[in-house]
N, C-alpha and C positions, 0 to 999 in steps of 0.2 A: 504494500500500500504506500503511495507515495505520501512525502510527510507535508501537514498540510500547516499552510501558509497562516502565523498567527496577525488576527485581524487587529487593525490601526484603525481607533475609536474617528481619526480625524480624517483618514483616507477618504476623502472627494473630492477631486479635479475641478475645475474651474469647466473641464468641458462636462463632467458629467452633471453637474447642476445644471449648465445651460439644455445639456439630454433632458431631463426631467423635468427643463423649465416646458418643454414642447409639449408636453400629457398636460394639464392644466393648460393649456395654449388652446388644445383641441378638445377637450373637455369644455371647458367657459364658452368656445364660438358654440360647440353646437344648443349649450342651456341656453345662452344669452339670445338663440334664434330663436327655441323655445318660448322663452321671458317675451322677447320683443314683439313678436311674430303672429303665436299660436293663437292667443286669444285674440288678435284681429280677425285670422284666418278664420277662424270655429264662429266668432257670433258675427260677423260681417260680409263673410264669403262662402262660408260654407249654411250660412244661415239659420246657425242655431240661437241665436242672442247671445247674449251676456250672460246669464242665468244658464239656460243649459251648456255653454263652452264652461261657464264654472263647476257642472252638476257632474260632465266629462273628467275633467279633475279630482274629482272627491269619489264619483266611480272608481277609480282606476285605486286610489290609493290602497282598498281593500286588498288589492294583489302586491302590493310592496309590504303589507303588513307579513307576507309571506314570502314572499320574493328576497328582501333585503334580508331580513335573520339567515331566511336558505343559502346565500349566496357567502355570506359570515361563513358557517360552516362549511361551505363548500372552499373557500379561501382557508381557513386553520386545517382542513386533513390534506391541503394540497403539497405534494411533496413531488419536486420535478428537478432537474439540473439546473432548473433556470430558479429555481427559489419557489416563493408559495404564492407570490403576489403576482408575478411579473410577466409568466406567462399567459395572462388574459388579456395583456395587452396586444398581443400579436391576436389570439382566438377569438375575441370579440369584437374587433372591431370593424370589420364590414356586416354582420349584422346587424349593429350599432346604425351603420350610415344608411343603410335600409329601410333600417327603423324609422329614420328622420325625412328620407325619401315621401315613404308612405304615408307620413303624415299630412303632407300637402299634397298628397296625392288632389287631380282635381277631378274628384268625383260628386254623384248628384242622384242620388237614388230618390227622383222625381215620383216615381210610383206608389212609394211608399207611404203607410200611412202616417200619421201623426198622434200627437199628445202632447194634450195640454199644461202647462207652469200655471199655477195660480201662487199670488204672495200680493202682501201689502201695496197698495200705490203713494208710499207716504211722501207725497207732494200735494195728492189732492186732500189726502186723511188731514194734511196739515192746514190745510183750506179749509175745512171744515170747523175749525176751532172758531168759537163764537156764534155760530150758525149750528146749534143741534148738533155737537161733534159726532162723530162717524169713522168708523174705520172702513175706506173704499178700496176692493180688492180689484187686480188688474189681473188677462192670463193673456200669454204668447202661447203659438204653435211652435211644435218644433217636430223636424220632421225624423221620424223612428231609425229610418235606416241610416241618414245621416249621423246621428247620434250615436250610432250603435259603430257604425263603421270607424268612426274618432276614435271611439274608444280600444275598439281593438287595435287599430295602428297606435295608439298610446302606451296597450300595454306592451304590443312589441318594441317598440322603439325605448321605454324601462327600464323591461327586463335586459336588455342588450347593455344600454346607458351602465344600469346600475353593476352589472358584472365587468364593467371596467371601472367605473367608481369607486364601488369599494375596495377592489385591490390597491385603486392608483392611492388612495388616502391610507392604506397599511404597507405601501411602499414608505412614507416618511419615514417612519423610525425604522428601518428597517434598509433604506441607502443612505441616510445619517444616522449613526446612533449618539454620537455627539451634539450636548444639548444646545449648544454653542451654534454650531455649524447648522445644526438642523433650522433654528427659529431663520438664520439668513439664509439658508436655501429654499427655506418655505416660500421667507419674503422675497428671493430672486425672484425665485418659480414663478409666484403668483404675481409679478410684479411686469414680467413677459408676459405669460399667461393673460393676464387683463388685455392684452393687445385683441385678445379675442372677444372680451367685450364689447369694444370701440368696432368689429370691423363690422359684425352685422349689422351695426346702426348706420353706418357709411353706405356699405353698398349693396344690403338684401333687399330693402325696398327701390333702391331704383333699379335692380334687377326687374322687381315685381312691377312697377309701375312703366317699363320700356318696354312690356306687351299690352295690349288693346283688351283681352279680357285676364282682370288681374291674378283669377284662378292659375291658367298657366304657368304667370308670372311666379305665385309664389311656390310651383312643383317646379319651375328650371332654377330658382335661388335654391331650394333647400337643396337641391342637386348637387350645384355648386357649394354650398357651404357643406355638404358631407362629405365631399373630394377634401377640402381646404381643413376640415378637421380631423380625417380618418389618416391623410400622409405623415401629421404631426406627429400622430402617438404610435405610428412603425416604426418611425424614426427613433423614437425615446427608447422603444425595447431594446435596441439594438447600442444604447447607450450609457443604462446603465446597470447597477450590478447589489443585487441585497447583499448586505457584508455578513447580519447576525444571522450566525447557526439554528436550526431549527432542528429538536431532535427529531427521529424517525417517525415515533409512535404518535400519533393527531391526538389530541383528545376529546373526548366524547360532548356533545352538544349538550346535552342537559348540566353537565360539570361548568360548560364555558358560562353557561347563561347563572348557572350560581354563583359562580366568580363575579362576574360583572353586574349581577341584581343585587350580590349583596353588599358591592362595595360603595360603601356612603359618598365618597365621590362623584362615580360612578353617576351616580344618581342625581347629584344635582350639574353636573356636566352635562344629562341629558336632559334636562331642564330646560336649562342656558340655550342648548341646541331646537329647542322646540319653541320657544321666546324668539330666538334671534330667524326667525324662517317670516317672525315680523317684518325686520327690521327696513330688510329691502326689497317688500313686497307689493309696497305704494310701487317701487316702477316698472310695474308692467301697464300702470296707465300711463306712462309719459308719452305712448303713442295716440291715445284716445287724445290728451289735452293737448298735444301739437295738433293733430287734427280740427279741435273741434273750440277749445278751448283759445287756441291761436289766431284761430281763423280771423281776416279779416284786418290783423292789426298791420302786417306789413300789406301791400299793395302788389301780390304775385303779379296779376297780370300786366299792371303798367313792366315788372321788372321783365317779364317774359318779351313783352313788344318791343322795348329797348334790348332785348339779346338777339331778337331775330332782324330786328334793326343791322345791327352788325354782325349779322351771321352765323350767330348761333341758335341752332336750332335745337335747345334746352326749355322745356318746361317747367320751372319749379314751383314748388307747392309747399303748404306746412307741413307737409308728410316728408317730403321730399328734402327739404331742409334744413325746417327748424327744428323737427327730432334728432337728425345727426348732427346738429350743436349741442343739443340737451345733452343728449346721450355721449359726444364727444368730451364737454365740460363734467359727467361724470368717468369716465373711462380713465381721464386724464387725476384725475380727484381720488381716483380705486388706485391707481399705478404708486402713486405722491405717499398716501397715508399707509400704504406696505411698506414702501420704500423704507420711511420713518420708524416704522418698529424697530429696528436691531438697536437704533440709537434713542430710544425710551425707552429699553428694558435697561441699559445702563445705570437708569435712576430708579426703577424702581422694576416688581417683579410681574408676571404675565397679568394674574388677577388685581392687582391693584391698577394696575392699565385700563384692564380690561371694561372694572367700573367706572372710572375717572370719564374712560373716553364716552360710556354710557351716558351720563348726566349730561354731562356738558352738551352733545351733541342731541339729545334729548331736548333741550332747554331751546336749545339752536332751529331748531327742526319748527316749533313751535312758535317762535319770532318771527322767522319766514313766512310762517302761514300769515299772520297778524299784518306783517307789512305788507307784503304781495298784495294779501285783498282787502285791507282798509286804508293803509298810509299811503303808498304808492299803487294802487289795484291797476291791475295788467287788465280788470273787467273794463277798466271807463271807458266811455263813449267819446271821451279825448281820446284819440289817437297818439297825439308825445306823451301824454301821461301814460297809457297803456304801455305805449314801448319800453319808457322808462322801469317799468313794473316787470314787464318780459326780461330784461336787459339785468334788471336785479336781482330777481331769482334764477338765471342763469349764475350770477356771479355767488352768490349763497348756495345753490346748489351744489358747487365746486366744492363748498367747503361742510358743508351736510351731509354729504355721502361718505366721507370720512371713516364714519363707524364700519359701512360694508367690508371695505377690504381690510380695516385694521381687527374687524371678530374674525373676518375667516382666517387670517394669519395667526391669531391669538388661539382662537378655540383648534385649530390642525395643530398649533405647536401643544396645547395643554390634555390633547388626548392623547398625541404621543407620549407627552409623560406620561400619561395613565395608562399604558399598556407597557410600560418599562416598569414601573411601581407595580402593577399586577404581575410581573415575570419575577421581578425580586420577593412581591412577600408567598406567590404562589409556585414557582416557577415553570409557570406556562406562557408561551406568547400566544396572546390571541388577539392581533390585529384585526380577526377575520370579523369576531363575535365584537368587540369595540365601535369597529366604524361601519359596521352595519348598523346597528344599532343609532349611532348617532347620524346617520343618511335616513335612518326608520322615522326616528323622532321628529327630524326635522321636513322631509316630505309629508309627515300626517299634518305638521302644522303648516304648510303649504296649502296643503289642500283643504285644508279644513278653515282657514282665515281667508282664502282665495275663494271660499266659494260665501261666505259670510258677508266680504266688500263687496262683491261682484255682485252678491244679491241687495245691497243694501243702494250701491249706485243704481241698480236696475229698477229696484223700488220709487227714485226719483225720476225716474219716466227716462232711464239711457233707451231703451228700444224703439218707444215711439220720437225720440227727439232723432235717432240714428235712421231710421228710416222718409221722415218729413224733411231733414236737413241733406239728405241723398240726394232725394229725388229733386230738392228746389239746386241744389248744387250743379248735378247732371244738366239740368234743363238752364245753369247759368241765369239762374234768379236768386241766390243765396246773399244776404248782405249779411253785414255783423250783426246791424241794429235788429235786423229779425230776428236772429240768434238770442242776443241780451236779451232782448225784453219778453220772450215765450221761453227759456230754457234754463234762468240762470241756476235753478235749483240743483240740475246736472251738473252743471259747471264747477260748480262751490262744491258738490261733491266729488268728482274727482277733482279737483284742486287738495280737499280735504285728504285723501288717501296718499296723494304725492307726500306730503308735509305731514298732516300731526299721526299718521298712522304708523308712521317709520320711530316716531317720539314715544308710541304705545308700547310697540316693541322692545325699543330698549332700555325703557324702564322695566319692563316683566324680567328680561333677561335679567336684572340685577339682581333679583330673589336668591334664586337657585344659586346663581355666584356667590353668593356671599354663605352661602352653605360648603365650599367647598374650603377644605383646608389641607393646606402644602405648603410644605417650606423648600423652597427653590434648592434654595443653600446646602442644606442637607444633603438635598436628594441628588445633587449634581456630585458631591463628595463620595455617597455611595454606591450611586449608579456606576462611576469609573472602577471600585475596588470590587462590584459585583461583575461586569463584564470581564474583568481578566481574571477573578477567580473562574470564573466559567468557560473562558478561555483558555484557562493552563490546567482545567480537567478534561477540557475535550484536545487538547494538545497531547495530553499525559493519556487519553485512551487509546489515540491513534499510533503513538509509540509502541504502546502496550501490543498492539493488534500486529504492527508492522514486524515487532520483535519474533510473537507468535510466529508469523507467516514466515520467517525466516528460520523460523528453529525445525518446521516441520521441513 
């Protein structure tokens, strides 16, 4: 048996973190198409509303309740040359782009029948007040097969997603084991990685809007963005390398899930995880409020006359533009406040971050809303004042999405500690059963707060204002002032989800955090003297073996 090479806590290249920045690179484009995209596509195009694209999501999550723990286990008994985590990346991942395929697939199961949504209309309920109050209920159609069809490409596209997911998140500790190296590979990673949020706000909708009927439009973008996310994470396999030994024997599912239920950590770690699925859940409207919200305050068409004027034959639009600055000024704002972590845990440790960054941008989030629509409101019927309001909360923006990319850098570095900390007091790793778990928690509260705003803004009349404002748009009769004065109720509501709903989130998160107890210090002192004692018994066995083998 050749003798085998004792591992270096610090051993990771400069090129193999830039490897592993590429997995999070192609991971983030294809969710952020997801985030940006889906729910357009589902209540817009494929015409299910708002309510049922949200009812699609809470559907499906029923099967990650199974899917995610399975996939856990299936990651802790995997035992291959390539390590436990890392060969999913090569096996899953054109299923994966399939997955995402099929989701814009642009189908239309016209024949099929329908069923009805019934829920509150609290715009009119609210009218009611003073006048014999009344709760008045509203119902949309929606059609079966359509419905039905989302959801199964949903679940495939998942199931595929999540079995590269949870291996790529039990890669961390496991191609850093140093706690040093690991939090700034996290924050490279993800700080590359973010490039994949900025791009499908650039260029997946004027893929979709540069065809005539925009169904097309968004099956030849997802197309594209599943090529542009599927090359990334080939590449990453083939770059890097899990260093910690994993012994032979798996262990059994029901021990892992004892391990991890019982540890009070554990528990409020997955808390945090189910809180923070708040945090950055307002932006999947920033597409509805460039749209709809926007409209009207720049002057598209004069700008369009003027480019074809000199020759450019460029159409733009609030979809077309003002979302990819939104979405640019966060992208650019995700990249910044990762970047920033290595050099704030300097001062202080993951969890005291973690909170600090909570409040603050919490407080923040809720200013924005305050000013945006009373001090300077982007609503008014002044146009410079409007702009001034759009122009502001662009610039606030920047600085309110902060929280996103600084939890996911904080919470990926602090369950890696907790899967080091469960090897030393138990000595198992179990990445598998960890970050399943914590991908479990945090898609139920996905889906289960996604489908709560989605039904709360639809209750303010989004379906009848999306369909009345369509068709005057189409037909080139749409002004702002019609907008304002029939719809503002909509408006303030998604305005509302952008801003104070991100401020709900991460105040919740800070519960559960503050239930977790760790001492950095400590643990960084012991985690070194536990990995080379484990290191110089699996040294000291392999000796053992090779001596055998030679004496027979």
């Amino acid at each position: 048996m050749a003798k085998r090479k004792m591992i270096n806590l610090k051993d990771a290249s400069v090129k193999e973190i830039l490897a592993f920045s590429l997995l999070p690179f192609g991971l983030l484009t294809v969710i952020n198409v997801i985030g940006n995209a889906l729910n357009v596509y589902l209540a817009d195009n494929l015409g299910l509303g708002m309510v049922g694209a949200g009812l699609v999501l809470t559907v499906t999550k029923v099967w990650d309740a199974v899917n995610d723990p399975m996939m856990g286990m299936i990651v802790d008994k995997t035992r291959t040359k390539w390590g436990k985590c890392r060969p999913y990346l090569l096996w899953m991942v054109i299923p994966m782009m399939v997955g995402l395929i099929l989701l814009f697939a642009p189908v239309d199961f016209v024949n099929s029948s329908s069923f009805a949504i019934s829920q509150i209309d609290i715009a009119s309920t609210i009218a009611t007040i003073g006048d014999g109050f009344h709760i008045i209920r509203s119902s949309e159609s929606v059609n079966t097969g359509n419905f039905w069809y989302a959801v199964a490409a949903y679940l495939i596209f998942y199931t595929f997603y999540t079995a590269i997911d949870i291996p790529y998140q039990g890669l961390t500790p496991l191609v850093f084991p140093e706690n040093k190296k690991r939090v700034s590979a996290i924050s490279i990673s993800n700080i590359f990685g973010s490039i994949g949020t900025i791009l499908p706000s650039i260029v997946f909708f004027p893929i979709v809007y540069a065809f005539e009927d925009a169904r097309i439009g968004f099956f030849v973008a997802s197309i594209v963005f599943a090529v542009l996310a599927g090359i990334p994470i080939v590449i990453s396999f083939f770059g890097i390398k899990e260093k910690i030994y994993i012994e032979e024997e798996p262990i059994k599912y029901r021990k892992a899930l004892k391990i991890v239920f019982g540890n009070r950590n554990m528990r409020a770690l997955l808390g945090a995880s189910f809180f923070y699925a708040v945090v950055n859940l307002g932006a999947m409207f920033l597409m509805f409020f460039a749209k709809w919200n926007c409209y009207g305050i720049f002057d598209f068409p004069a700008l369009n006359s003027w480019l074809a004027d000199h020759g450019l034959n460029i159409v733009l639009s609030e979809e077309g533009l003002l979302f990819p600055i939104l979405s640019i000024s966060s992208g650019v704002s995700y990249m910044l406040s990762m970047a920033i972590v290595p050099a704030l845990l300097k001062k202080m440790d993951k969890k005291t971050l973690f909170i600090h960054m909570s409040w603050i941008c919490a407080i923040a989030n809720i200013l924005v809303f305050v000013v945006c629509q009373y001090v300077v409101p982007y609503t008014s019927e002044n146009l410079t004042q409007a702009r001034i309001g759009f122009v502001v909360y662009c610039v606030c923006r920047f600085f309110t999405n902060f929280p996103v990319g600084m939890g996911l850098v904080l919470l990926q570095a602090i369950f890696s500690d907790a899967v080091d900390v469960i090897e030393m007091e138990t000595g198992e790793r179990l990445e598998g059963a960890v970050f399943s778990f914590k991908s479990l928690v945090n898609k139920i509260g996905i889906a289960l707060f996604n489908l709560i705003v989605m039904a709360i803004v639809n209750a303010f009349g989004y379906s009848s204002m999306s369909t009345e404002l369509t068709a005057l748009k189409d037909a080139g009769q749409l002004t702002r002032e019609v907008m304002l004065a029939n719809h503002m109720p909509v408006l303030n509501a998604i305005f509302f989800m952008l801003t104070v709903l991100g401020s709900i989130g991460l105040i919740l998160q800070i519960f559960p955090m503050l239930r977790y107890k760790f001492n950095e210090a400590e643990y960084e002192d012991k985690i070194k003297k536990f990995r080379a004692k484990k290191e110089a018994e699996l040294e000291a066995k392999i000796q053992a073996a090779a001596k055998a083998n030679n004496a027979e």
